[in-house]
N, C-alpha and C positions, 0 to 999 in steps of 0.2 A: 250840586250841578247848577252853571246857571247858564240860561237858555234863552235867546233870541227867537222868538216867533216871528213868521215871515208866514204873510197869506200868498198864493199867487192864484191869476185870471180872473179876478175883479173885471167889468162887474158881471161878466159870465163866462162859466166853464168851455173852453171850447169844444168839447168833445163831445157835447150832446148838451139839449136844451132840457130845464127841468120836467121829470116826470110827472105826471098825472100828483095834485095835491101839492106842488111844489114851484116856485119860482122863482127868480131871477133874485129877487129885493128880498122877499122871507126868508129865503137862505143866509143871505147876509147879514139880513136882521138878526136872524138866530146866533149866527156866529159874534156879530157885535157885544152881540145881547150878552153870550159867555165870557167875553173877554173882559164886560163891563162889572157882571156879579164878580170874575176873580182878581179884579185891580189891575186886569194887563192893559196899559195904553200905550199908545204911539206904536202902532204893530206898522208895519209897513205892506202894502198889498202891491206886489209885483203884476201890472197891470195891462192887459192887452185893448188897444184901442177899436178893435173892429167892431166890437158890438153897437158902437154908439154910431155906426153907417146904417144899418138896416133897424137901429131901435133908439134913437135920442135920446127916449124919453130915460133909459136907462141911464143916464148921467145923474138922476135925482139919486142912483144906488153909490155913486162915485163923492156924490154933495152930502149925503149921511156919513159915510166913512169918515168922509176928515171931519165931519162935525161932530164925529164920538170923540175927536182928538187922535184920530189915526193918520198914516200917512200913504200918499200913491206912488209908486216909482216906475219905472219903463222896463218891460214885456215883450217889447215889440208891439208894431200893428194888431198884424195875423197869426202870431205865433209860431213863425217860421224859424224850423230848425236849419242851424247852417250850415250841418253836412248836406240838407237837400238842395240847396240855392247857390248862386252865387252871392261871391262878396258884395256885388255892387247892391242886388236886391234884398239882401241881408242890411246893408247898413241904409238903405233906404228906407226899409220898413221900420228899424230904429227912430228916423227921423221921422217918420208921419207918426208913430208913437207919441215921440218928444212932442211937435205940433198939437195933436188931438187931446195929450191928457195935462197941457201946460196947465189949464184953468187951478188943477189939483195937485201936480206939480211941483208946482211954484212957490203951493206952503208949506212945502215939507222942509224939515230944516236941513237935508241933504237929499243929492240927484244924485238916484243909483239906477244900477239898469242887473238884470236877471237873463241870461239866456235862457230859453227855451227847453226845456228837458234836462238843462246843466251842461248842453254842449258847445263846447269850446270850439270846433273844427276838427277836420279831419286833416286839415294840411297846415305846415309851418305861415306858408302867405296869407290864409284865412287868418290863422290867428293873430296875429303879427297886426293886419290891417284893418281887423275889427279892434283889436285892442289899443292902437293910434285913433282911431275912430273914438273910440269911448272917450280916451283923456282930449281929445281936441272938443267934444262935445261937452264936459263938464263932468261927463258921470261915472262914477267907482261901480265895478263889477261887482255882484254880490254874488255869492253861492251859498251853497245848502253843506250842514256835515250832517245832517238826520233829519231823515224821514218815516212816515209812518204805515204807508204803503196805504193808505186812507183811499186813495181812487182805486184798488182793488178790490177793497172792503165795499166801496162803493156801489161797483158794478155786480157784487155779490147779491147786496141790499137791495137792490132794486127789485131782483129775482125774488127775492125773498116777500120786497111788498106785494111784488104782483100775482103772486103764489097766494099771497095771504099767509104766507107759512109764519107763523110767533115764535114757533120753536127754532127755526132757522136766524131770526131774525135776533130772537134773545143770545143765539150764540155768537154772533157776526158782532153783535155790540161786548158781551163778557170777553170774546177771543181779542177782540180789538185794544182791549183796555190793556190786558196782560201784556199783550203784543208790542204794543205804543211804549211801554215804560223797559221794557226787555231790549230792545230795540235801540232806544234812545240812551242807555248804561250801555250796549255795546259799541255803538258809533261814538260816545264819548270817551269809552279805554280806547279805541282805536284809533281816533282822532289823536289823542293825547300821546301815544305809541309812536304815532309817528312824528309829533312835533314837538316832541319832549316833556311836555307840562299840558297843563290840562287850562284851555283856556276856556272863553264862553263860545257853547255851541250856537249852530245855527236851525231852529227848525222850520218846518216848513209843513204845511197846509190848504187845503184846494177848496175852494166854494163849492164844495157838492152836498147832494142831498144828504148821506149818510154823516158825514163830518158836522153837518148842523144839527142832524139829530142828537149827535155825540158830542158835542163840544164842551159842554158843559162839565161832563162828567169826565170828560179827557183834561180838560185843564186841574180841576180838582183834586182828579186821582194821580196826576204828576207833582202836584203841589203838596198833598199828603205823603208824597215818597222823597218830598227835600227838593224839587225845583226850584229854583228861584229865576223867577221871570222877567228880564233885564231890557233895556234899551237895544235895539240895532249897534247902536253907536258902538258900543261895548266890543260888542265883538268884531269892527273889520280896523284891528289894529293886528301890527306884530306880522310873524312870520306865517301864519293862517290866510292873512289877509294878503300879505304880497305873494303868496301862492297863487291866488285868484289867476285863472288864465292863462297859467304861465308852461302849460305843456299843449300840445295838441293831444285833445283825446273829442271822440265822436261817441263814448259811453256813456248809456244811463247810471251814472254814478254820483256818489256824493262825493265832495272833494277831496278826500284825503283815500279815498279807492281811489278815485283817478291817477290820484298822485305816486299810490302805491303800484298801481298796473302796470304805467309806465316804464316805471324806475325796474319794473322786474320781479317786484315782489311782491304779489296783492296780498290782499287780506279777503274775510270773510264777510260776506254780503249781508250773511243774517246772524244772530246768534245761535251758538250752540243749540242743537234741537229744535230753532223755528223753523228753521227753511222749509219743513215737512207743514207746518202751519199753514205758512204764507202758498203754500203751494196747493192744501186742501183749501183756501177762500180763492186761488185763481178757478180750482173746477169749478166750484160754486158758482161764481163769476160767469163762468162757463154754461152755465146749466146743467152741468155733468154729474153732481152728487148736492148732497143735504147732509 
């Protein structure tokens, strides 16, 4: 299998600021840090600019990245999804994007931009008019076909530090691992199902606390099961790639479920027998079980 790594919300999570032991620049550090021990470069981290309005100093975590030989690409501002907004405030926020993260930008050797949660719009005119929007602005859509559900795992983990619980926490990391590589063999048959051939995936990962603790052993334990860890570039060619955006869908999905929702015929969210998994780290999550 080979697989495109794709960070997104450099250089902080928007969803909440790091816990107790944890910050903004060590999490990235840590994530660097794995990508460095296992040969992956030139990762591209899909980037939201809002942090550097209430925290400047946070651009030194944006001037590391590309100086590991990584690259930044646009996020939006504020990370505004655009079922919730209008068009006009959507491709605005786009452009303070572009503006804020040119400095980093600018040395990438392509300008790409990420939706927000992976959604496209909820209407034919959104899509249409962000997607003129994009090509008049310079930059290819990128999207996700696997993910690792790492920010569930996340907000598990936290529960789990704060508890102090080890026994929680060894499981949250062993569950993850199995889950990550199960996960990513399913989205790659299904990806492949539907576009004929099996081309290179796209994955995708979040600056959070639990992912930095695991990164390490995530890349690893993918690469011991046949990974082959490739360029961006690789993968936004061909018929994968001219898919990008090209249906109205307002779903949390990866792109070839969107594609298949649409069209009338989905597929399966999780693999055979995880869904029960991912469903016992959402209560976790929750506070609700151990």
């Amino acid at each position: 299998m080979k697989i495109a790594f794709t960070l997104d919300d450099l250089p902080l999570w928007p969803q909440s600021y790091p816990p107790k032991g944890y910050t903004a620049a060590g999490i990235v550090r840590a994530i660097s840090g794995a990508l460095r021990e296992h040969g992956i470069a030139g990762v591209y981290s899909f980037s939201n600019s809002w942090p550097l309005d209430p925290h400047p100093e946070m651009a030194r975590i944006l001037d590391d990245w590309v100086a590991e030989g990584h690259h930044v690409a646009n996020h939006t501002h504020s990370h505004l999804q655009l079922p919730d907004v209008t068009t006009d405030t959507f491709i605005a926020d786009i452009d303070k994007a572009q503006e804020r993260l040119a400095p980093w930008m600018t040395k990438a050797p392509l300008q790409l931009f990420r939706h927000p949660l992976c959604h496209w719009g909820e209407t034919a005119e959104k899509l249409l008019a962000v997607n003129r929007h994009l090509r008049m602005s310079g930059l290819t859509p990128v999207d996700v076909t696997s993910w690792s559900y790492e920010w569930t795992w996340n907000r598990a983990y936290r529960n789990a530090l704060e508890a102090d619980d080890k026994t929680a926490q060894k499981f949250l990391r062993d569950s993850f691992l199995d889950f990550s590589l199960v996960q990513l063999r399913h989205d790659m048959e299904t990806n492949a199902d539907w576009f004929g051939s099996q081309g290179v995936g796209i994955a995708l990962g979040h600056n959070v606390p639990f992912f930095a603790d695991i990164a390490s052993e995530y890349f690893g334990h993918l690469i011991a099961a046949g990974v082959q860890f490739v360029p961006l570039q690789e993968a936004l060619t061909g018929r994968q790639q001219e898919a990008v955006g090209s249906v109205v869908s307002a779903d949390f999905l990866v792109l070839q479920q969107k594609l298949a929702k649409a069209a009338g015929r989905p597929v399966e969210q999780f693999p055979p027998g995880y869904a029960a998994l991912h469903a016992r780290i959402v209560d976790m999550a929750r506070g609700q079980t151990g």
